[in-house]
C-alpha positions as CSV (number, residue, x, y, z in Angstrom):
1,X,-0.4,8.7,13.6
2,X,1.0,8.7,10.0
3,X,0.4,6.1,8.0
4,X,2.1,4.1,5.3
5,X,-0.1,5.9,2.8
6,X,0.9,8.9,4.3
7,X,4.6,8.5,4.0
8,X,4.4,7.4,0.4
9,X,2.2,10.1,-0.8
10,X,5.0,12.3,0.8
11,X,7.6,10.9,-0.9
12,X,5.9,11.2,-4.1
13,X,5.1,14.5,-3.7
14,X,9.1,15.3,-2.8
15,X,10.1,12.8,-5.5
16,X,8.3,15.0,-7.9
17,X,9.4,18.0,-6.7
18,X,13.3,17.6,-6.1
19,X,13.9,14.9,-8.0
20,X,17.3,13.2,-7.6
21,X,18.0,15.6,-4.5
22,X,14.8,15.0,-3.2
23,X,16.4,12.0,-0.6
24,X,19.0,14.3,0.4
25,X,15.7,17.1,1.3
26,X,13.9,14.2,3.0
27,X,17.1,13.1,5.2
28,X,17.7,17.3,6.0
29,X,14.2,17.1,7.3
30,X,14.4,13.8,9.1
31,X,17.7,15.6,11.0
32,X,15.7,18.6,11.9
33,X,13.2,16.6,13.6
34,X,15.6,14.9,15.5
35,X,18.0,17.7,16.5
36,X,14.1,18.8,17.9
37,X,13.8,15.7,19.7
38,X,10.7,14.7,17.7
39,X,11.9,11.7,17.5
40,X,8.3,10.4,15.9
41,X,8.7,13.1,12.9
42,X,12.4,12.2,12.3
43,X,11.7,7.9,12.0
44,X,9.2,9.4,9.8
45,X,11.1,11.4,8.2
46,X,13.5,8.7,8.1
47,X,11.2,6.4,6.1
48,X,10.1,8.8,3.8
49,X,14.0,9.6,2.3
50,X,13.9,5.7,1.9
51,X,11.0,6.0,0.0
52,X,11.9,8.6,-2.3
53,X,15.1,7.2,-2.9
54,X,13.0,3.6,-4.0
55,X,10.9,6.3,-6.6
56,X,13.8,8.1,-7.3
57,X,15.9,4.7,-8.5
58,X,12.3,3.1,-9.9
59,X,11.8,6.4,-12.1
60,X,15.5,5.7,-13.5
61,X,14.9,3.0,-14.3
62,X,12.0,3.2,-16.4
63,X,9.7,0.7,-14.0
64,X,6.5,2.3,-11.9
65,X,6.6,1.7,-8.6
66,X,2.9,1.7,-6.6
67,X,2.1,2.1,-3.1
């Protein structure tokens, strides 16, 4: 079972890593999982390109964002 923690760390981590594109990454991923029928991975997945956009639009605009 993931956990919020877990999905936020994620995002971070992709956040960090691909910045502005990182929601489009996280959304690729999410429709791999789900064209897999892991359909637990993709909502995760899901959440996770939700999150990284919130860090994404938070880093723009100069406000931290904790989780």
């Amino acid at each position: 079972m993931t956990t919020e923690t877990d999905l936020w760390q994620t995002a971070r981590i992709i956040a960090e890593q691909h910045g502005t594109d990182g929601p489009a990454f996280a959304a690729r991923m999410a429709d791999s999982f789900r064209l897999g029928h892991t359909i637990d991975a993709h909502q995760a997945w899901v959440s996770i390109a939700a999150k990284v956009a919130v860090l994404i639009e938070a880093s723009a605009s100069g406000s931290t964002h904790q989780h």
